[in-house]
Backbone as numpy.savetxt, mean C-alpha at the origin, in Angstrom:
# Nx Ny Nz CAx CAy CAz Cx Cy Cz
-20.37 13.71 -2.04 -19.50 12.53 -1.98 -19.43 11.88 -3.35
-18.48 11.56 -3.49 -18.26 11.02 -5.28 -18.59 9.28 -5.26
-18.73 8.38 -4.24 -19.02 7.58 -4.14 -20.09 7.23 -3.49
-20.96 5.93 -3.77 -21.92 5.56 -2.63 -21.39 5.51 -1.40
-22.16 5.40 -0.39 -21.78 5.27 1.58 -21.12 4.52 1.40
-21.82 2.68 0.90 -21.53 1.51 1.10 -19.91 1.43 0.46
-19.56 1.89 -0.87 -18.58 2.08 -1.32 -17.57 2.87 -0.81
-17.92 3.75 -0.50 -16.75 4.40 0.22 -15.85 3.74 1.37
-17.04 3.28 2.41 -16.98 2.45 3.45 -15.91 1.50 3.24
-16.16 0.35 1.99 -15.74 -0.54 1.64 -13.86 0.28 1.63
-13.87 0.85 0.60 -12.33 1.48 0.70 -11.37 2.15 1.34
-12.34 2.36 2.56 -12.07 2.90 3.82 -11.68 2.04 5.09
-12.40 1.01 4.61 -12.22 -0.83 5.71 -11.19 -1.47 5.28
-10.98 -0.86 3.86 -9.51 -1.86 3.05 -8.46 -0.99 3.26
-8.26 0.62 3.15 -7.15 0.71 3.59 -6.93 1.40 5.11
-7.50 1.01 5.68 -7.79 0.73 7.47 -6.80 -0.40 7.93
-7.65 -1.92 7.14 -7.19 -3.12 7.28 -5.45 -3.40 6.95
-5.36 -2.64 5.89 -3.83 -2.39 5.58 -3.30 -1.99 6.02
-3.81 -0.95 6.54 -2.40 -0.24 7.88 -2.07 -1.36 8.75
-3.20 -1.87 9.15 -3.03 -2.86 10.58 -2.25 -3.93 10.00
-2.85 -4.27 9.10 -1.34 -5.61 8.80 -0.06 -5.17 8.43
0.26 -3.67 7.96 1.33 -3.42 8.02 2.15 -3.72 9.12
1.55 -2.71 10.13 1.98 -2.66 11.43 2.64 -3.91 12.00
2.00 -5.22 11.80 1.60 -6.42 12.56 3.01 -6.83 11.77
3.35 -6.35 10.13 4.14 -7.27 9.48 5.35 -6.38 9.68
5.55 -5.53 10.02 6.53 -4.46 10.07 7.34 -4.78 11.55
6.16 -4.83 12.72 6.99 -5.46 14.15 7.44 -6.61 13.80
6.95 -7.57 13.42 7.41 -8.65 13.04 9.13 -8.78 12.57
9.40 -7.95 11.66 10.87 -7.72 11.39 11.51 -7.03 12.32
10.52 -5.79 12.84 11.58 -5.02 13.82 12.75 -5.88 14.53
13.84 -4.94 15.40 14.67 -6.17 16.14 13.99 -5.88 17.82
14.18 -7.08 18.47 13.50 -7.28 19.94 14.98 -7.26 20.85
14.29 -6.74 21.86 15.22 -6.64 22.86 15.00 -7.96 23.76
16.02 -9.34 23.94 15.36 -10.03 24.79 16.55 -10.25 26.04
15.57 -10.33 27.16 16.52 -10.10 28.60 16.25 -11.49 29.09
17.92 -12.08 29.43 17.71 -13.47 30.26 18.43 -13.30 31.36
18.12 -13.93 32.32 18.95 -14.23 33.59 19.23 -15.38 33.68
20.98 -15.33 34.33 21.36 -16.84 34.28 21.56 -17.15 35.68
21.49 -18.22 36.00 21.21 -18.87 37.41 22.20 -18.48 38.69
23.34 -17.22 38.03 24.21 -17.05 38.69 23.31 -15.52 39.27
22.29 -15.22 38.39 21.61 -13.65 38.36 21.99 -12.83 37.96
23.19 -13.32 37.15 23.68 -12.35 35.73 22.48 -12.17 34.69
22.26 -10.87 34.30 21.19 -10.61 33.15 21.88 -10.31 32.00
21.65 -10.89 31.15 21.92 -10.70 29.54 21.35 -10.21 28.51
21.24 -8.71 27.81 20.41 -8.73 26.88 21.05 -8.50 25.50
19.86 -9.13 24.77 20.42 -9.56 23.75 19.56 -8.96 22.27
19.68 -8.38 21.37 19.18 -7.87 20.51 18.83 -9.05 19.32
17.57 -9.20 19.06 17.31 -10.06 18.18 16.40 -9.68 16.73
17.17 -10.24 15.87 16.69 -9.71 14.54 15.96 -10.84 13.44
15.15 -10.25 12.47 14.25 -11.33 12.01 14.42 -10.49 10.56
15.24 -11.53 10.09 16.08 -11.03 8.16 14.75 -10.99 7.71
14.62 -9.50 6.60 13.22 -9.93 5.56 14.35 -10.46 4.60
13.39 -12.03 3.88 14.22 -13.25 3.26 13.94 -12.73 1.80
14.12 -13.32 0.83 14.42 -13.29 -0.41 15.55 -12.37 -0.76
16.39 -12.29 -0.12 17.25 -10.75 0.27 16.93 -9.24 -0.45
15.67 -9.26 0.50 15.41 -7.84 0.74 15.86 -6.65 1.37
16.51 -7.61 2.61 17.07 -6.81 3.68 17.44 -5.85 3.59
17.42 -4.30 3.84 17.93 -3.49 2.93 19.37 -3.67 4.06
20.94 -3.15 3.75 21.70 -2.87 4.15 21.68 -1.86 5.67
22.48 -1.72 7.04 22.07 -0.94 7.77 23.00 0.19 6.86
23.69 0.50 6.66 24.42 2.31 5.94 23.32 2.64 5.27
22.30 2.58 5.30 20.99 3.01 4.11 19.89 3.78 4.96
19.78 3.81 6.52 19.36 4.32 7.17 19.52 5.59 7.24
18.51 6.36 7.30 18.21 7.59 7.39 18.29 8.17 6.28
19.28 9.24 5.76 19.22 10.58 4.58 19.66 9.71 3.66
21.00 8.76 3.29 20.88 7.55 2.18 19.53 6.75 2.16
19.01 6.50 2.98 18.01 5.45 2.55 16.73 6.58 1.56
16.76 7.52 2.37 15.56 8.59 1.51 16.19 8.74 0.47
17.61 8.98 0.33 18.03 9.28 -1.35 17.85 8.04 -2.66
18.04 7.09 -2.18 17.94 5.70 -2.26 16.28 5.34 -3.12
15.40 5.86 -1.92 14.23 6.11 -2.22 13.41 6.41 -3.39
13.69 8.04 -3.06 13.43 8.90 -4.37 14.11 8.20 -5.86
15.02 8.13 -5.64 16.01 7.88 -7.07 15.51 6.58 -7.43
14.75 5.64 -6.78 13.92 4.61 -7.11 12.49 4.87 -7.93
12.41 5.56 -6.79 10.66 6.10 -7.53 10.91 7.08 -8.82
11.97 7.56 -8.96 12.32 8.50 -10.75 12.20 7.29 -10.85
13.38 6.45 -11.14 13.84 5.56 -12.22 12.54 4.37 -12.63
11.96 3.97 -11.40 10.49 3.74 -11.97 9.59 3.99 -12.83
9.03 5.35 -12.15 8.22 5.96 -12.96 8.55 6.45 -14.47
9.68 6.66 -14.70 10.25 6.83 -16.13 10.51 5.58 -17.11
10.75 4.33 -16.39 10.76 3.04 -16.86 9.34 2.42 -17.27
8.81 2.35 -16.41 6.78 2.93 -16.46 6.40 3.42 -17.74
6.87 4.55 -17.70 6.52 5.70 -18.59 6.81 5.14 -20.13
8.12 4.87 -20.13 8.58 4.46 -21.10 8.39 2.79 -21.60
7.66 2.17 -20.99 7.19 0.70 -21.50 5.26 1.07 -21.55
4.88 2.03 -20.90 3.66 2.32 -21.29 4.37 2.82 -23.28
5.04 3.93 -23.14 4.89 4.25 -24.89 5.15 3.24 -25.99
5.98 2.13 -25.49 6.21 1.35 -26.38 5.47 0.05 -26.52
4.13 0.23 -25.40 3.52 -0.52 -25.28 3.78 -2.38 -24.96
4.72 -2.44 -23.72 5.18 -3.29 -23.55 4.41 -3.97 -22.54
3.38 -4.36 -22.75 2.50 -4.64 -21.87 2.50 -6.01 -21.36
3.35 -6.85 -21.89 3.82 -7.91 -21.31 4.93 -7.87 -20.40
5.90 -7.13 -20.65 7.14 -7.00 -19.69 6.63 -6.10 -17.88
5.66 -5.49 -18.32 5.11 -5.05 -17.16 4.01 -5.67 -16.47
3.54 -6.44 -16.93 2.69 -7.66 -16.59 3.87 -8.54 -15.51
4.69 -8.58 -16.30 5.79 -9.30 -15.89 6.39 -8.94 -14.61
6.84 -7.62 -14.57 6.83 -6.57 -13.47 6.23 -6.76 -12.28
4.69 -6.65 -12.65 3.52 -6.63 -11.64 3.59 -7.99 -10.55
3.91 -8.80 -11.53 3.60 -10.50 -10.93 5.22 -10.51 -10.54
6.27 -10.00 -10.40 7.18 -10.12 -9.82 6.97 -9.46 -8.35
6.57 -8.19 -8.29 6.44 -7.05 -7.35 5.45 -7.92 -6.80
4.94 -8.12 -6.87 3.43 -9.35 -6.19 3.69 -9.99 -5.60
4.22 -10.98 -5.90 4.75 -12.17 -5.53 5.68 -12.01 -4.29
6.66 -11.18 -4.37 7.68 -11.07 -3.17 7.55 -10.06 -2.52
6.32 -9.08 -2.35 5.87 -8.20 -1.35 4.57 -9.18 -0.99
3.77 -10.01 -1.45 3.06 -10.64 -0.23 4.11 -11.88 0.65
4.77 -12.68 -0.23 5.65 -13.81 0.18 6.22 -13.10 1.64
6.60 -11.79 1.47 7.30 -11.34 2.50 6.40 -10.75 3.62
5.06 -10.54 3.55 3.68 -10.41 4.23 3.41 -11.39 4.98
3.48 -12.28 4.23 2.60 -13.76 4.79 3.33 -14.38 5.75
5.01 -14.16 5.05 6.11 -14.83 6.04 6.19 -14.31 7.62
5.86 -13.03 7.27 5.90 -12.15 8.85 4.58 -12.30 9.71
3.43 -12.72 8.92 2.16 -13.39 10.12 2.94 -14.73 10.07
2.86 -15.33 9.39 3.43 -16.62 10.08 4.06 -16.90 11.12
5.29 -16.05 10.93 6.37 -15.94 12.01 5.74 -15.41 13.49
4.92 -14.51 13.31 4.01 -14.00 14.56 3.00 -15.03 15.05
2.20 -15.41 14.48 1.39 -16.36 15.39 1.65 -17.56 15.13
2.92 -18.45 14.73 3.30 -19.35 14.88 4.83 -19.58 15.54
5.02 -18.57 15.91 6.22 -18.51 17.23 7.50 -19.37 16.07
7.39 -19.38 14.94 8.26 -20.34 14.29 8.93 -19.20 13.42
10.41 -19.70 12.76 11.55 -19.00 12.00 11.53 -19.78 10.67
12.30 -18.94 9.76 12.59 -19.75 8.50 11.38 -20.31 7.88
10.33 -19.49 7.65 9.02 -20.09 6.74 8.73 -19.58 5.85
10.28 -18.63 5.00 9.82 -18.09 3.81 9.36 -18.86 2.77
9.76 -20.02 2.63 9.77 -21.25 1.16 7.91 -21.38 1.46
7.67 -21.85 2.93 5.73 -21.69 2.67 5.19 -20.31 2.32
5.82 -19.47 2.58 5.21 -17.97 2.88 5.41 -17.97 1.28
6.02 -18.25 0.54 6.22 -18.48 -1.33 5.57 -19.24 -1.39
5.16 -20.39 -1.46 4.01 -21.60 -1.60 2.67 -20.63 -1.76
2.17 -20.35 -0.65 0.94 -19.43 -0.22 0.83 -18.41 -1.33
1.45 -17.34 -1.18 1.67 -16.52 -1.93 2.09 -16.74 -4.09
2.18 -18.10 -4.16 2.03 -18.24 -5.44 0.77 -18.33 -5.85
0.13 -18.95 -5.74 -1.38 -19.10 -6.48 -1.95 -18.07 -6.27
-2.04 -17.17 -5.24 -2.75 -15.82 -4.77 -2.33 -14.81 -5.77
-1.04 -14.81 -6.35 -0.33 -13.91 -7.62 -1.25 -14.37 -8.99
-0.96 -15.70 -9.20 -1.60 -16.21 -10.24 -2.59 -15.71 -10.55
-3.96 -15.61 -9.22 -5.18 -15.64 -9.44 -5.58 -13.80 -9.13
-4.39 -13.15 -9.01 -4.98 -11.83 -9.05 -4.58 -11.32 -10.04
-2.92 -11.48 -11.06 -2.88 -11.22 -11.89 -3.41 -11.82 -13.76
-3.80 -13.38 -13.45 -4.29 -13.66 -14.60 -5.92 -14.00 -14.53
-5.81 -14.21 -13.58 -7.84 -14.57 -13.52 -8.51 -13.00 -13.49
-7.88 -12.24 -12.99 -8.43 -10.58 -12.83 -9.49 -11.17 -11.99
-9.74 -11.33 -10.72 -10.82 -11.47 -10.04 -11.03 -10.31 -9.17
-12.12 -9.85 -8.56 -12.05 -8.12 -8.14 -11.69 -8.94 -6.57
-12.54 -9.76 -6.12 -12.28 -10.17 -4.50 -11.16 -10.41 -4.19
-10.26 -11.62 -5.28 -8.66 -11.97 -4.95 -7.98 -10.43 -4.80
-7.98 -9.72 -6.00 -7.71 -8.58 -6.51 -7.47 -7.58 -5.11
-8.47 -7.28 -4.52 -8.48 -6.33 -3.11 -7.94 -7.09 -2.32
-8.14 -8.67 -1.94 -7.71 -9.35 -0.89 -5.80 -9.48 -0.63
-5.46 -9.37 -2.24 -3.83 -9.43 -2.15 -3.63 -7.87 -1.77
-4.19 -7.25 -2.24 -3.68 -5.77 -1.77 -3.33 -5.59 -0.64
-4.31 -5.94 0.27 -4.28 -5.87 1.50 -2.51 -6.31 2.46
-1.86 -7.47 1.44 -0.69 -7.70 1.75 0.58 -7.48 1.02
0.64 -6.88 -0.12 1.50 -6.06 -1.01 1.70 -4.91 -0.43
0.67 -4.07 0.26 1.47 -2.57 0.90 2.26 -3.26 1.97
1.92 -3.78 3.03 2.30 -4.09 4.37 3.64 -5.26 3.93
3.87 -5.84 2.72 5.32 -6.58 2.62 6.46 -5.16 1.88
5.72 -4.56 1.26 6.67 -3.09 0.67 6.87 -2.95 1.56
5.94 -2.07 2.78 6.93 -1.45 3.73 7.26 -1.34 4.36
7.47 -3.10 5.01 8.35 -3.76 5.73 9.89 -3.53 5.37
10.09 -3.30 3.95 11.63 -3.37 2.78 11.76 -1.55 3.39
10.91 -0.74 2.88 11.27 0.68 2.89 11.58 1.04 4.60
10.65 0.86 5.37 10.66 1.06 6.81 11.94 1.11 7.98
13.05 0.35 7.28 14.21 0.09 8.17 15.08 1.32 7.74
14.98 1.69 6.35 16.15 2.45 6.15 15.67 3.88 5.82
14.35 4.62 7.04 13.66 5.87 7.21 13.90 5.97 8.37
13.95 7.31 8.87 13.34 7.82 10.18 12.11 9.30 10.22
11.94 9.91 11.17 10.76 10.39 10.90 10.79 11.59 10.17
12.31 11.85 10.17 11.93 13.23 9.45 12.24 12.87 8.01
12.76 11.97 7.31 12.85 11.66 5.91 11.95 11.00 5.62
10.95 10.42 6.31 9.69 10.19 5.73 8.41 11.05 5.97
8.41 12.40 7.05 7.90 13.49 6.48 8.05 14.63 5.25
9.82 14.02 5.08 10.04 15.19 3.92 9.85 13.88 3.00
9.53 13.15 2.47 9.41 11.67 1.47 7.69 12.42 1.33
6.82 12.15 2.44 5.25 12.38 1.98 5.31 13.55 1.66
5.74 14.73 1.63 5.46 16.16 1.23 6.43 16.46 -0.16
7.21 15.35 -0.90 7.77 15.65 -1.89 6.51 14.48 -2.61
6.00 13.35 -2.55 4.82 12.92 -3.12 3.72 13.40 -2.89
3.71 14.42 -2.25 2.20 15.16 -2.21 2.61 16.26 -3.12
3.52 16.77 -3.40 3.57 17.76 -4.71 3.78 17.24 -6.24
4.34 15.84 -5.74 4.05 15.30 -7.34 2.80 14.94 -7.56
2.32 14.17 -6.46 0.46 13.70 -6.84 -0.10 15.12 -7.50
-0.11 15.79 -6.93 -0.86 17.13 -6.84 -0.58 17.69 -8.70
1.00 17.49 -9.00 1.43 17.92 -10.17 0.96 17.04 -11.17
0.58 15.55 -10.81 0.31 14.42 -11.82 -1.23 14.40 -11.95
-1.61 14.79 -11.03 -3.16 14.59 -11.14 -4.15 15.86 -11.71
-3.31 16.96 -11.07 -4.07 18.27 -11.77 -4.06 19.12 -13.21
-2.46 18.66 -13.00 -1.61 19.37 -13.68 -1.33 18.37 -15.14
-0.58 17.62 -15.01 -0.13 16.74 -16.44 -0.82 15.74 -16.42
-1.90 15.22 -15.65 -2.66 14.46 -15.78 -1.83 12.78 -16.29
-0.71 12.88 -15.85 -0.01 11.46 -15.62 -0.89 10.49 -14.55
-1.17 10.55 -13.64 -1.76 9.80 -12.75 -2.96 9.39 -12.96
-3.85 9.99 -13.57 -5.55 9.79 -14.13 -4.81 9.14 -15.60
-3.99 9.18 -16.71 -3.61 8.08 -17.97 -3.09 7.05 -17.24
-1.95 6.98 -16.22 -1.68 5.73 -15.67 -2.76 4.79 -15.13
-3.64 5.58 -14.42 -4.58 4.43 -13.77 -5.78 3.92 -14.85
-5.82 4.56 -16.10 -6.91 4.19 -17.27 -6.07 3.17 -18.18
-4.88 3.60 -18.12 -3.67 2.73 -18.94 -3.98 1.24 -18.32
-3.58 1.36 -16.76 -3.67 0.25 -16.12 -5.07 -0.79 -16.18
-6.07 0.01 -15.95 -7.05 -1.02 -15.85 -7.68 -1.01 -17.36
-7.78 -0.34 -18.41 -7.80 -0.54 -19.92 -7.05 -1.50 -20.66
-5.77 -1.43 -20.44 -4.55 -2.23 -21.01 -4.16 -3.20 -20.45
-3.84 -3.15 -19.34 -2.94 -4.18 -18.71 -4.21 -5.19 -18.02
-5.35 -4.20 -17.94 -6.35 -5.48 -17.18 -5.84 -5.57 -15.90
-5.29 -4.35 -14.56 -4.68 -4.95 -13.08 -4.54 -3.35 -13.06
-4.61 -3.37 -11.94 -4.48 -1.94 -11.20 -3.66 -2.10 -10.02
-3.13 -1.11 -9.45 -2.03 -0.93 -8.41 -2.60 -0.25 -7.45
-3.59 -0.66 -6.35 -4.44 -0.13 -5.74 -5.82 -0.88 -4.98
-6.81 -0.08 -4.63 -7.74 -0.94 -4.62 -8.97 -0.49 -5.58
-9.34 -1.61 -6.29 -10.73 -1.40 -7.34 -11.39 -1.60 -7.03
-13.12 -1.22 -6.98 -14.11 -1.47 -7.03 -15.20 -1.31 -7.99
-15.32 -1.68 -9.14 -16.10 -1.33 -10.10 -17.91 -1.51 -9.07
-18.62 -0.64 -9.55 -20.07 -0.84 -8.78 -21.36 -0.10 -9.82
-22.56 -0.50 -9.93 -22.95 0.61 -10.73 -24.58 1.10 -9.62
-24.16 2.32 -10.19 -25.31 3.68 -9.16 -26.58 2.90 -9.94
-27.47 3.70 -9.01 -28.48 3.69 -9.14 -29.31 3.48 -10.33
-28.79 4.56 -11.13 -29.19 5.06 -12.74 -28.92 3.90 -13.20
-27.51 3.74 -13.54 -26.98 2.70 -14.00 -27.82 1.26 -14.05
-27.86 1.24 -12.95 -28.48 -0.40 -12.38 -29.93 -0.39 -13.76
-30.73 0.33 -13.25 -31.89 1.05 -14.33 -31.77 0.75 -15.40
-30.95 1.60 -16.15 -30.45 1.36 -17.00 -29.86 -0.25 -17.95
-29.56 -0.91 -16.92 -28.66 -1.95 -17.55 -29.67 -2.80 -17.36
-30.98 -2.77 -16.70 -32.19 -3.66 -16.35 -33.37 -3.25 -17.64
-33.44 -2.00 -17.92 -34.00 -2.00 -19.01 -33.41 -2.27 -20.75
-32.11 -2.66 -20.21 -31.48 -2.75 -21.46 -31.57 -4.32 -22.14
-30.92 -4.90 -20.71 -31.37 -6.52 -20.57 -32.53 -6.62 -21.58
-32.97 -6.60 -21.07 -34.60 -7.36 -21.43 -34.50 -7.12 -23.55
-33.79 -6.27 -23.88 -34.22 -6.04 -25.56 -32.90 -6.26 -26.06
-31.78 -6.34 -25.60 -30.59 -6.07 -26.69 -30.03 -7.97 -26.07
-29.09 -9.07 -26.99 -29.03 -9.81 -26.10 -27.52 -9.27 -25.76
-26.90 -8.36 -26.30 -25.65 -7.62 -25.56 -25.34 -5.98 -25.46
-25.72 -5.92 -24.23 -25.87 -4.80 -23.95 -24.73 -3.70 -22.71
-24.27 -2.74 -23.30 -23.09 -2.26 -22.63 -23.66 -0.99 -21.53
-23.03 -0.82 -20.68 -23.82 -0.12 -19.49 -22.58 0.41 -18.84
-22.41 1.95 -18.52 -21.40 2.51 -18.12 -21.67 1.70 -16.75
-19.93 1.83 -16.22 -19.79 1.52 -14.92 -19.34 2.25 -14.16
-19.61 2.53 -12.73 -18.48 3.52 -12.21 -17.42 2.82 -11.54
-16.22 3.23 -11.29 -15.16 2.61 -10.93 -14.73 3.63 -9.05
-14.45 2.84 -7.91 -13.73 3.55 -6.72 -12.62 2.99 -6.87
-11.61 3.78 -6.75 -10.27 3.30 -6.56 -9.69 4.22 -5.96
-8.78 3.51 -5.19 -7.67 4.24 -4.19 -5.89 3.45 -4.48
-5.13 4.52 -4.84 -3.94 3.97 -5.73 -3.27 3.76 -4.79
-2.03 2.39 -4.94 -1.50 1.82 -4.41 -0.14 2.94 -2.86
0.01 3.63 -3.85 0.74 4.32 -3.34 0.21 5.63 -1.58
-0.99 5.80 -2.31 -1.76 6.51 -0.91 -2.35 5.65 -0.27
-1.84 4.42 -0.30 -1.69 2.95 0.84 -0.90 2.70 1.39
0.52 2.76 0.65 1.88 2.54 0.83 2.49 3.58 1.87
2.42 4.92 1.39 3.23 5.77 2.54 2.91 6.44 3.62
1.39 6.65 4.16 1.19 6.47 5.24 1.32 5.58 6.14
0.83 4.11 5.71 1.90 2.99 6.30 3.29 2.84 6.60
3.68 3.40 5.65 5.92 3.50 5.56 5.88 4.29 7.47
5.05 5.41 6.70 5.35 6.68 8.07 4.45 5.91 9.34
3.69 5.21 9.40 3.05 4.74 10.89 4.04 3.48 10.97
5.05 3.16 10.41 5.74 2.08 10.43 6.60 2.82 11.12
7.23 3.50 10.79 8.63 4.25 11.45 8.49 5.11 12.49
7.05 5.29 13.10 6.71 5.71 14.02 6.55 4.55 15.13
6.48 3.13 14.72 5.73 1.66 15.58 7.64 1.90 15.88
8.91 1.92 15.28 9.80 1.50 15.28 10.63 1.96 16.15
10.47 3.29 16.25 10.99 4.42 16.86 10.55 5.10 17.93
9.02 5.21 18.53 7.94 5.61 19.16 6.94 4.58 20.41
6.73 3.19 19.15 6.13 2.50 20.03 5.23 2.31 19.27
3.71 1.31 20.03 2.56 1.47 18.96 1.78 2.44 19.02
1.26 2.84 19.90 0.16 4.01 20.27 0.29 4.90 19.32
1.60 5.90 19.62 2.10 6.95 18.02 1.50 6.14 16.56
1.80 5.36 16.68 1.48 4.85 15.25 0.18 4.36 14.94
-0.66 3.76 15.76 -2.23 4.05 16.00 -2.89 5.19 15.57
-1.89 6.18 16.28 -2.10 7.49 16.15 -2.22 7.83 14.75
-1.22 7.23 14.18 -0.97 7.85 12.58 -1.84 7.30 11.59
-2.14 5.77 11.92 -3.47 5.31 11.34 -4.72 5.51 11.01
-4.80 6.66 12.54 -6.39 7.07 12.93 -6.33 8.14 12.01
-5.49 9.35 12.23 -5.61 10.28 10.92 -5.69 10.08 9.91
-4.81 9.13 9.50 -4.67 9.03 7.70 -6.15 8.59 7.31
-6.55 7.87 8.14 -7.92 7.60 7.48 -9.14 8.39 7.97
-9.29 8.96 8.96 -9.95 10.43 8.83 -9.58 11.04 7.69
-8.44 11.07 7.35 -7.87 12.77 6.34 -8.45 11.77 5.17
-8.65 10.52 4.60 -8.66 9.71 3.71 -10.39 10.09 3.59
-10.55 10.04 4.69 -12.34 10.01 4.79 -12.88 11.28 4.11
-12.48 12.24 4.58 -12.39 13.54 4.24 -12.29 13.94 2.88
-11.30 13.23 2.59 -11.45 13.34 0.97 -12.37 13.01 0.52
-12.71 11.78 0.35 -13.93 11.47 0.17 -15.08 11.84 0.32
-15.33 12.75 1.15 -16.56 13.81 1.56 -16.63 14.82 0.63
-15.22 15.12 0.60 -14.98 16.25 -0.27 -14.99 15.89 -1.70
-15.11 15.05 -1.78 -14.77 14.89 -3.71 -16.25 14.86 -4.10
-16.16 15.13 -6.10 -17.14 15.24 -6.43 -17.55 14.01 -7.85
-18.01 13.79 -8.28 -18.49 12.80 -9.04 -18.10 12.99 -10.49
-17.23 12.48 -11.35 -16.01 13.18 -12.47 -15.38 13.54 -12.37
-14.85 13.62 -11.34 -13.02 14.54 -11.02 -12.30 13.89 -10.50
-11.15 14.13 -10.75 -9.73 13.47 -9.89 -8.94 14.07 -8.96
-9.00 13.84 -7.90 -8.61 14.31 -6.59 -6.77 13.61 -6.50
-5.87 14.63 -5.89 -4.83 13.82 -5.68 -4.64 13.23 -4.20
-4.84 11.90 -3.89 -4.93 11.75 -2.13 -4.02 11.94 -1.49
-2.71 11.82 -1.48 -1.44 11.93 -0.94 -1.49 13.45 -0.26
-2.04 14.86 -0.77 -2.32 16.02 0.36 -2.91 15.94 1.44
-3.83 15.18 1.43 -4.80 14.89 2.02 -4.05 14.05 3.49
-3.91 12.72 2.65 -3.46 11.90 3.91 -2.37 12.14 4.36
-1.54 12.83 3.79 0.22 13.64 4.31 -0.59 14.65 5.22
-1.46 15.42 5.25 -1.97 16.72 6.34 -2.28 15.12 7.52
-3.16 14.90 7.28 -3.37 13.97 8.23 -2.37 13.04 9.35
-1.47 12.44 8.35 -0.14 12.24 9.54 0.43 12.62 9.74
0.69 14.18 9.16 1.33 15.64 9.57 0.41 15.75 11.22
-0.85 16.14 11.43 -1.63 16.51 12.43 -1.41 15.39 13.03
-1.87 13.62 13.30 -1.52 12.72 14.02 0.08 12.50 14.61
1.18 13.36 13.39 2.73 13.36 14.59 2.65 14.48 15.41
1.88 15.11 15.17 1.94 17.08 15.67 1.17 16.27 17.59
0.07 15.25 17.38 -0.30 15.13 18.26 0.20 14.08 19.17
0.94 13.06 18.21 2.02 12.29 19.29 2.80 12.91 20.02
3.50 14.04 19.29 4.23 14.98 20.72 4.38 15.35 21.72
2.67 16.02 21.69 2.06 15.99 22.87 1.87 14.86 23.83
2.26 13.88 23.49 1.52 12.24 24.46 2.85 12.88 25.33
C-alpha cells in the first residue's frame, strides 16, 4: 500500500462523502414529478424544475451526443489553456481561474442543500454569501482542513452543470476516453504527475484532495533534527487524489440517480470506491498510478450489475 491505513482511509471517507453530496445536490436540481387532485378529483401532474442559478443551466438541445461533444471540446480547450499559462507562467491568471471555478461550483452546492432541507427557493445570493469566505480561505490562507472541506462541494456543484446534458452511454464512452488519457498522462508524457507538482509547488492549491502526512521515518527524523538545527527541513509525503477521479464517477452515479433511480446509483458509488480502494492496495510507494482505469472498471462492473436488479 503506498499510503498509511489511517491515510488512505481518510481519502477514501472524502471521496465516499463526495459522491453522497453529489447525489443529494444533483436530485436537488433534477425535475420532480408533482401530482395534485382537485376537489372535482381531477388529477394534475405537473413537472417541476429547480434552475442551477448563476446561469449555469446548461441548455436542453445539449443533452445526450451534443452535450458529450460539448464536453470533450471543453476539457481540450482547457487543458491546452492550462498548459499554456503553466509555460508562460501565469500564475496569477490561474489563481484567478481557480477562485472563479470555486466559488460558483460550491455557491451552486450549497444552494442545492439549502434548497433540500429548507423546503425554500431562490437562495442562491446566501448560497454566494456562504460560499465566499470558504473560497477566500481555501484559496489564499492554503489551509489543508478548509482545503479538503471545500472539495467535498466543488465536485458535487460541477456535476450538477455536466449531469443534465449526459446519458448513460456518453458518459460511459466520456470515462473510457479519460481513462486512456489518464493512463497516457500519467505513464506515458507524464503531464499529470508535472501538473499536480506545478500545482502544489507554484500555485500553492491543488485540484483534488491533499493530505500532506509524515511516515514513520520521517517523524524520527524531523524529531532528531529539531533538537540541533533551529531550521530544519524534513521530507514530507504527500496523498492525493485529483479532482477529476472525483468528478466523473460522480457525473456517471449522477446520471444513473436521474435516469434509474437511487439504488443504481448507490450502486455506482459502492464500486467506484471499492475499485478506488483497490488501487490503493495496489499501489506502491514512488510511483504514479493513473486512477480513472481503475474507478471507470469499477462503474463499468456496478452498471453491468444494475442490470441485473
Amino acid at each position: 500500500m503506498k499510503h498509511e491505513v489511517k491515510i488512505t482511509a481518510v481519502l477514501l471517507l472524502m471521496f465516499l462523502v463526495t459522491q453522497l453530496i453529489g447525489l443529494a445536490v444533483i436530485d436537488a436540481y433534477s425535475p420532480k414529478t408533482v401530482t395534485s387532485i382537485a376537489a372535482n378529483g381531477t388529477q394534475t401532474v405537473e413537472v417541476q424544475n429547480v434552475t442551477i442559478p448563476y446561469g449555469m443551466e446548461p441548455p436542453a438541445e445539449m443533452s445526450g451526443w451534443p452535450g458529450f461533444e460539448s464536453i470533450v471540446i471543453s476539457l481540450f480547450i482547457a487543458i491546452l489553456i492550462f498548459f499554456l499559462l503553466m509555460k508562460i507562467r501565469a500564475v496569477t491568471l490561474i489563481r484567478a481561474w481557480f477562485t472563479f471555478v470555486s466559488l460558483v461550483t460550491m455557491s451552486i452546492a450549497i444552494n442545492a442543500l439549502l434548497i433540500k432541507f429548507s423546503g425554500m427557493t431562490n437562495l442562491a445570493i446566501v448560497a454566494l454569501v456562504i460560499a465566499l469566505p470558504l473560497t477566500f480561505y481555501k484559496i489564499f490562507k492554503r489551509n489543508i482542513v478548509v482545503h479538503n472541506a471545500t472539495e467535498l462541494l466543488v465536485y458535487p456543484g460541477l456535476a450538477a452543470i455536466f449531469v443534465p446534458i449526459l446519458n448513460v452511454w456518453t458518459i460511459i464512452v466520456l470515462l473510457l476516453i479519460i481513462s486512456l488519457y489518464d493512463m497516457y498522462a500519467v505513464w506515458k508524457s507524464k503531464f499529470m504527475v508535472g501538473l499536480a507538482k506545478y500545482q502544489i509547488q507554484s500555485l500553492k492549491i491543488f485540484t483534488g484532495f491533499f493530505i500532506p502526512y509524515l511516515t514513520k521515518n520521517q517523524l524520527t527524523k524531523f524529531k532528531e533534527a529539531k533538537g540541533k538545527v533551529k531550521k530544519s527541513k524534513v521530507k514530507v509525503s504527500l496523498a492525493i487524489l485529483g479532482g477529476g477521479d472525483v468528478a466523473f464517477p460522480l457525473i456517471f452515479a449522477g446520471v444513473m440517480l436521474r435516469s434509474a433511480g437511487l439504488l443504481p446509483a448507490l450502486i455506482i458509488v459502492a464500486f467506484s470506491t471499492i475499485a478506488l480502494l483497490a488501487l490503493f492496495a495496489y499501489s506502491r510507494k514512488g510511483k504514479f498510478y493513473p486512477a480513472m482505469p481503475f474507478i471507470t472498471a469499477g462503474c463499468l462492473v456496478g452498471w453491468l450489475i444494475t442490470l441485473l436488479l
